[in-house]
Residue, then its C-alpha position, 0 to 999 in steps of 0.5 A: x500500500x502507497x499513501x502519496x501525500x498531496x501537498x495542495x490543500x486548495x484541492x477539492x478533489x483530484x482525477x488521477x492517471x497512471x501512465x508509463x511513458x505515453x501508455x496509460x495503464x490507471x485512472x481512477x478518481x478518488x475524492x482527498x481527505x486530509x491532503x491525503x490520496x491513498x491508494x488501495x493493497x491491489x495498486x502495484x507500482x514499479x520504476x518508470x510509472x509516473x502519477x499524473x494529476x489534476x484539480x477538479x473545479x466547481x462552479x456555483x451552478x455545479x458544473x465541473x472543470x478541470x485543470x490540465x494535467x500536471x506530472x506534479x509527483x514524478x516516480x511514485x517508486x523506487x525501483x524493484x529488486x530483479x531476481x536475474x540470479x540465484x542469489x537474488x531469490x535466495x536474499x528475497x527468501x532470507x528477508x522474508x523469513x527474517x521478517x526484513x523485506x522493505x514493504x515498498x519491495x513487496x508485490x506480486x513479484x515478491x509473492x510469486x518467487x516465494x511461491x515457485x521457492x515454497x513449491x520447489x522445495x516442499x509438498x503443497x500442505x507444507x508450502x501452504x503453512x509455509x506461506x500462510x505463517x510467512x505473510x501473516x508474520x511479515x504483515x504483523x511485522x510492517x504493521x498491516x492488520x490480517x483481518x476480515x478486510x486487510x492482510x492475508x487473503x486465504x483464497x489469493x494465496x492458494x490459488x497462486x500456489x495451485x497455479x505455481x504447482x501446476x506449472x512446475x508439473x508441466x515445466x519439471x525444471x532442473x532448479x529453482x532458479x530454472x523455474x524461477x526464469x521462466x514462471x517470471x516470463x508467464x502468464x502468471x505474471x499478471x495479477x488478473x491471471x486468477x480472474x480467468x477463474x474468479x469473479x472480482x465479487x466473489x475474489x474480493x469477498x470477506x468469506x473468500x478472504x478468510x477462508x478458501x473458495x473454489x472459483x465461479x468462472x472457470x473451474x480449476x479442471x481447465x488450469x492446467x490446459x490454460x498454463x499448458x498453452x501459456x509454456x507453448x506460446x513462450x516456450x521459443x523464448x527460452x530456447x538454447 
């Protein structure tokens, strides 16, 4: 989570855009409270996404205006840690367990190495617990609240684990780190990925949250078949 102070308090209200470079990959309007613009847990930036904004007008008939775009925070960001060498998953690994990992360099791609590393080394049961103890203790340690809205969410982090455990199945790499490069270059880099089987209802809910739920969309039967095609159609990238 970013909080991003806004320092102009004439501000009613601000329509904000998140571009990298020309391509806009966010916009969202979002009413200021305090000066402050706070963006939810699924907001991930990374280096090179710059935050535009713009103040909202209103005139005494209520019709709205706004001003022109203004680049007034530049890079929301610092940039992420790569993991390009084995020893880079195993710090990642290290920080997480000690409870040392910078909350800015925890996203989606720090989740996703840590459940390739859990995946690799244990059973499904024992990467589970191994990931469920691991995030509940690393929020408590940053100060992010496990309840029925915030922190560990049961369903996310067991979809992703099935979906990491199927495509080391598929891909049977020789290492870790094997997996990592190529789970790295998939579709399971994509946070929407578990949106292919869930409905944002339903993801989102407090009872999916709490507690795991099969998916509504497509059932978890067709995982399999969909990261199969994915290996295929990346599988040329990876060739020697």
């Amino acid at each position: 989570m970013r909080t991003i102070v806004i320092s102009n308090d004439q501000f009613e209200a601000l329509q904000v855009q998140v571009r990298i470079g020309d391509k806009l990959i966010a916009e969202d309007n979002e009413l200021v409270y305090n000066d402050l613009l706070l963006f939810g847990e699924e907001r991930e930036f990374s280096f090179g996404v710059y935050l535009f904004c713009r103040c909202r007008l209103t005139n005494s008939e209520g019709d709205e205006t706004y001003s022109k775009w203004d680049q007034s925070f530049g890079d929301v960001s610092p940039a992420r840690p790569s993991y390009d060498t084995l020893d880079d998953v195993k710090m990642l690994v290290l920080k997480f367990e000690s409870k040392k990992l910078p909350i800015e360099n925890w996203g989606h791609s720090e989740h996703l190495v840590l459940a390739i590393w859990y995946e690799f080394h244990y059973d499904q049961f024992e990467s589970l617990e191994l990931m469920r103890t691991g995030i509940i203790h690393f929020n408590n340690s940053v100060g992010i609240p496990n309840t029925a809205s915030s922190g560990y969410h049961a369903t996310i982090t067991q979809f992703w684990l099935l979906a990491v455990h199927c495509y080391l199945r598929l891909l049977r790499p020789s290492s870790v780190f094997a997996a990592v490069q190529r789970i790295m270059n998939s579709a399971l880099t994509s946070k929407d990925f578990p949106f292919i089987f869930y409905s944002r209802s339903l993801l989102f809910s407090t009872n999916a949250r709490l507690a795991w739920y099969d998916p509504d969309v497509r059932p978890l039967s067709e995982l399999e078949k969909i990261l199969s095609e994915d290996m295929q159609r990346n599988i040329s990238s990876f060739a020697r």
